[in-house]
C-alpha positions in Angstrom: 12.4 -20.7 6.2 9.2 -20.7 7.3 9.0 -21.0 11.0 7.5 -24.5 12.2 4.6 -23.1 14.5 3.7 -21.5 10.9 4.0 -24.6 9.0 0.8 -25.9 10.1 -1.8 -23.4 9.2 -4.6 -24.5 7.0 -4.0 -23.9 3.3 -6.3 -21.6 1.8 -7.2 -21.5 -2.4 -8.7 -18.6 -3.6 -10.5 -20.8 -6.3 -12.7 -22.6 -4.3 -13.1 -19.8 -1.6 -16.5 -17.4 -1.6 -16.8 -14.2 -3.4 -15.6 -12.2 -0.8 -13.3 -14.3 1.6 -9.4 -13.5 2.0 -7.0 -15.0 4.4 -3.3 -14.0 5.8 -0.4 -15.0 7.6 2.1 -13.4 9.3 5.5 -14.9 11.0 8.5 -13.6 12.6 11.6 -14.6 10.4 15.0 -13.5 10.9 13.6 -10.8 13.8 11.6 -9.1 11.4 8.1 -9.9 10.1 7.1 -11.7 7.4 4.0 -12.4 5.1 4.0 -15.9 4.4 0.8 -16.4 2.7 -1.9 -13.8 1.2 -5.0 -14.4 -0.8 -8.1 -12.7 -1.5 -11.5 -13.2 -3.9 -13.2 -10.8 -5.2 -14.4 -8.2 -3.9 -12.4 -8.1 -0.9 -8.3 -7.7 -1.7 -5.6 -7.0 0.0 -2.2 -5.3 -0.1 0.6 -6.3 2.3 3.9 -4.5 2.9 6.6 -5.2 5.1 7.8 -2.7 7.6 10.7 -4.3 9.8 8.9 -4.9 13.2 5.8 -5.6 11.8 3.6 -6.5 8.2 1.0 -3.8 7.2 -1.9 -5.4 5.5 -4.6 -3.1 3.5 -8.3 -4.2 2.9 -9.9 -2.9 0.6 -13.1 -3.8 -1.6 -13.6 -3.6 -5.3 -16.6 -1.3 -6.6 -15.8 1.5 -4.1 -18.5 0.1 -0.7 -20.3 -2.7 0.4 -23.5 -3.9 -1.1 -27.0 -5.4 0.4 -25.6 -9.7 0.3 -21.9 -8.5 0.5 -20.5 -11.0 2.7 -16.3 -10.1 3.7 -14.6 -12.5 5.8 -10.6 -12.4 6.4 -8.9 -14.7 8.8 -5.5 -13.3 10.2 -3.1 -15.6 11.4 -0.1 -13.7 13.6 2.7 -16.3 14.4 4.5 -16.3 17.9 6.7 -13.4 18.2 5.3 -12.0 14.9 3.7 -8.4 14.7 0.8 -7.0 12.0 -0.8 -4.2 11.5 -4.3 -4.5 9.8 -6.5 -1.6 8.3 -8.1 -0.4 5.3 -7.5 2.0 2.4 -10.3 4.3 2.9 -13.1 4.5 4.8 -15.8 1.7 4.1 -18.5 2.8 2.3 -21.7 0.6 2.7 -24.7 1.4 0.3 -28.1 1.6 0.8 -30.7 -1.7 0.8 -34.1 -1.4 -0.8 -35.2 -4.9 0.5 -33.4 -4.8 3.6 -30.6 -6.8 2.6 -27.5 -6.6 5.4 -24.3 -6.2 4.0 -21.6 -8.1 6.7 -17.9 -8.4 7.2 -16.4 -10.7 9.7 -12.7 -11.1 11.0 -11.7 -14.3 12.8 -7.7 -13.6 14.0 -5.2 -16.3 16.0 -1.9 -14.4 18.0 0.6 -16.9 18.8 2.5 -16.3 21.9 4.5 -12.9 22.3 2.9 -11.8 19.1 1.0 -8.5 18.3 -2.3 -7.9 15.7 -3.4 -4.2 15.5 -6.4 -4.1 13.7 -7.0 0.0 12.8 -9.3 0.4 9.5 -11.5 3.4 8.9 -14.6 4.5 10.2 -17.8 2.6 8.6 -19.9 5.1 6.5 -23.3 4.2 6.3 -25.6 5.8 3.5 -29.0 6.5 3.8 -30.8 2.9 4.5 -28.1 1.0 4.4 -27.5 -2.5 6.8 -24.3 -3.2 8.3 -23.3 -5.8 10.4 -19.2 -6.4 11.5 -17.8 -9.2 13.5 -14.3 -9.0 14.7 -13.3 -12.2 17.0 -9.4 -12.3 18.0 -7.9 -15.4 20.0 -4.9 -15.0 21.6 -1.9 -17.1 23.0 0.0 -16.3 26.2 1.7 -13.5 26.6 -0.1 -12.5 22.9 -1.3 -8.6 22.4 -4.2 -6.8 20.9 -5.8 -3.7 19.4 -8.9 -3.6 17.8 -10.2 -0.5 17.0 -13.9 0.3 15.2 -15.5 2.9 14.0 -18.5 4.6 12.5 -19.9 7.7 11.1 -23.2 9.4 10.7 -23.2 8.7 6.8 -22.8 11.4 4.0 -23.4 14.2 6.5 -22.7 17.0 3.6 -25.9 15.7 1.8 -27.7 15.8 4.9 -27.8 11.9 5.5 -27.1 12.2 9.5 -27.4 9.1 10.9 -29.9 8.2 8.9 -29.3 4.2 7.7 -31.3 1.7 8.6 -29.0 -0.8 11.5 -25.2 -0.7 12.4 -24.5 -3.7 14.5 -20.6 -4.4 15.6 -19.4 -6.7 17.8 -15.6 -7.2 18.6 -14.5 -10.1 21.0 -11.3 -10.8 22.8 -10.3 -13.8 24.0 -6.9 -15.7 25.7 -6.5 -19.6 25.6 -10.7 -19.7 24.5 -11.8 -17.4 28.1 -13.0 -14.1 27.3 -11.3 -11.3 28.0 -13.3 -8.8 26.2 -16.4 -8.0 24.1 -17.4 -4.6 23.0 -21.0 -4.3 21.1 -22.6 -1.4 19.8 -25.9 -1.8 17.5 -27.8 1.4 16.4 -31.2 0.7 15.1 -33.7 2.8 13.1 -36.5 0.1 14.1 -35.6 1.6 18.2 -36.2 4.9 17.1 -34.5 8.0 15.7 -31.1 7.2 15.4 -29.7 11.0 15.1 -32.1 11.7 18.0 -30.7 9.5 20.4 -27.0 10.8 19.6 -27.0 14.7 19.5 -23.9 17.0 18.5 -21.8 13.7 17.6 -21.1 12.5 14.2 -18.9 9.8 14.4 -17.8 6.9 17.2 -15.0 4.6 17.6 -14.1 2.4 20.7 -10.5 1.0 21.2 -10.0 -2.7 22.8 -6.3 -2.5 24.3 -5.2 -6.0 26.0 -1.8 -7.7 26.4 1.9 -7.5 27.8 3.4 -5.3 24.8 -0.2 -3.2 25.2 0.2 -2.7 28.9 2.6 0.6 29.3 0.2 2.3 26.1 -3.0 1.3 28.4 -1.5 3.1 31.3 -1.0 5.8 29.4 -4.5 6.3 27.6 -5.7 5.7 31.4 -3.7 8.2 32.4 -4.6 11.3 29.7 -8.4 10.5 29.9 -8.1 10.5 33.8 -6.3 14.5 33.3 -9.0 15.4 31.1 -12.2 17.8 32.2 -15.0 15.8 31.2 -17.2 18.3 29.5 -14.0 18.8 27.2 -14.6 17.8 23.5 -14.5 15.3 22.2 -15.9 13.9 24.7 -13.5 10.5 25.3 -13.6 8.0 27.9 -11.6 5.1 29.5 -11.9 1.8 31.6 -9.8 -0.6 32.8 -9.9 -3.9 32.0 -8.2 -7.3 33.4 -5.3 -7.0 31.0 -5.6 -3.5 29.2 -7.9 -0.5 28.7 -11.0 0.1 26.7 -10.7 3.5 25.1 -14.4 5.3 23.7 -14.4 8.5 21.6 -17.3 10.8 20.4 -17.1 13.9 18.1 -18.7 16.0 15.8 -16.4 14.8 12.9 -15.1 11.5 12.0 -11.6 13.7 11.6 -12.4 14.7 15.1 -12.7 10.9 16.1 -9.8 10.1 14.5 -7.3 13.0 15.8 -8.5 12.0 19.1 -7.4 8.3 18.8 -3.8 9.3 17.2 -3.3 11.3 20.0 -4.0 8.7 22.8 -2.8 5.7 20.7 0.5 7.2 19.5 2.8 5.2 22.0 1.8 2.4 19.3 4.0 3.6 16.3 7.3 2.2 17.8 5.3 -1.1 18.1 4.9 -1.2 14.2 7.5 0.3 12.6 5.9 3.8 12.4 2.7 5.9 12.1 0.7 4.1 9.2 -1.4 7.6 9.6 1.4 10.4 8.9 1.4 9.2 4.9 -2.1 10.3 4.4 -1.7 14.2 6.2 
């Protein structure tokens, strides 16, 4: 049965959505979790798994990256009580634009009370003049948990293409009962200068947004290993606090440096979602 706070949700057909658009829903039936409805155009899709405590959903895109006028949107719906896991097969490849077309993806996601999105895809991978633009805007009930995690890299780095696309612009926005509690923006421009100039010895960057009651013990304790660290050790990784959470930033040479980094201080976060959706891949 599908749970009545659930019942409501707007219907989505894949037929008359955009190239590109994808929506899922997640509830908590029988104390375990449950994908209730999943649909995807072209070239976005999706794969969804169940894992006990929570549902694992995969993005991916079809043609292997993101062209100039690629526009992805994917609305996430967590029911009360109900816990998902969100990321992506690979990281996301976005290919260069002649005309200086933007390719753009966009996430809209609702928590119900007591519920839990983690939203963990791969690091952005930007070739050579490429245009990227991301939006990620969660809304969350009371009592209602978050991470949002996003990434980027300095492009094909083995063919010498360090940090050289044209923009990056990401923007990730938290938010409980329509008040903000969050926003984390990062936009690296070619137009403002030399890109690779402005970010010496680092090849890769992610920032973590941590908020919520079944967040709060992990926040303390990624407050707690940045706060032990010396802070000329590498990579270089920083924390704040923040009304209900923790922000969490890392910089390395490597997006595997990046990413080690992030296991390591987010690892309290496995129990939360029915394992490490990272161990499968090592």
């Amino acid at each position: 049965m599908i749970p009545a706070a659930m019942a409501q949700l707007p219907s989505f057909a894949v037929d008359d959505a955009a190239p590109g658009h994808g929506r899922v829903a997640v509830a908590r039936v029988e104390d375990q979790a449950a994908i209730i409805s999943c649909a995807a155009t072209s070239p976005l899709k999706l794969i969804c798994q169940r894992r006990g405590a929570a549902a694992w959903i995969y993005a991916a895109s079809f043609g292997g990256g993101l062209m100039p006028g690629d526009d992805l949107a994917l609305t996430i719906d967590v029911g009360p009580h109900a816990r998902a896991f969100v990321t992506s097969q690979s990281a996301t490849k976005v290919f260069r634009s002649d005309d200086g077309g933007e390719a753009r993806s966009r996430i809209d996601a609702r928590v119900g009370a007591a519920g839990l999105l983690a939203l963990w895809p791969d690091p952005v991978a930007c070739f050579a003049d490429a245009r990227f633009a991301n939006r990620v805007r969660v809304d969350l009930a009371a009592h209602a948990s978050a991470l949002v995690v996003d990434a980027v890299t300095g492009g094909r780095l083995a063919r010498g293409e360090r940090w050289s696309f044209a923009r990056y612009a990401a923007r990730i926005e938290l938010r409980r009962d329509g008040a903000p509690l969050a926003i984390e923006a990062l936009t690296l421009d070619r137009a403002d200068g030399d890109i690779g100039a402005r970010l010496p010895g680092c090849g890769a960057y992610a920032s973590a947004l941590l908020v919520g009651p079944l967040l709060r013990d992990l926040a303390g304790e990624v407050l707690a290993l940045v706060g032990a660290r010396d802070p000329a050790e590498r990579p270089y990784v920083s924390a704040s606090p923040l009304a209900d959470g923790c922000a969490l930033r890392v910089a390395a040479e490597s997006a595997e440096a990046v990413h080690a980094a992030l296991r390591r201080h987010l690892a309290a976060l496995a129990p939360l979602i029915g394992g490490d959706p990272w161990s499968h891949r090592h």
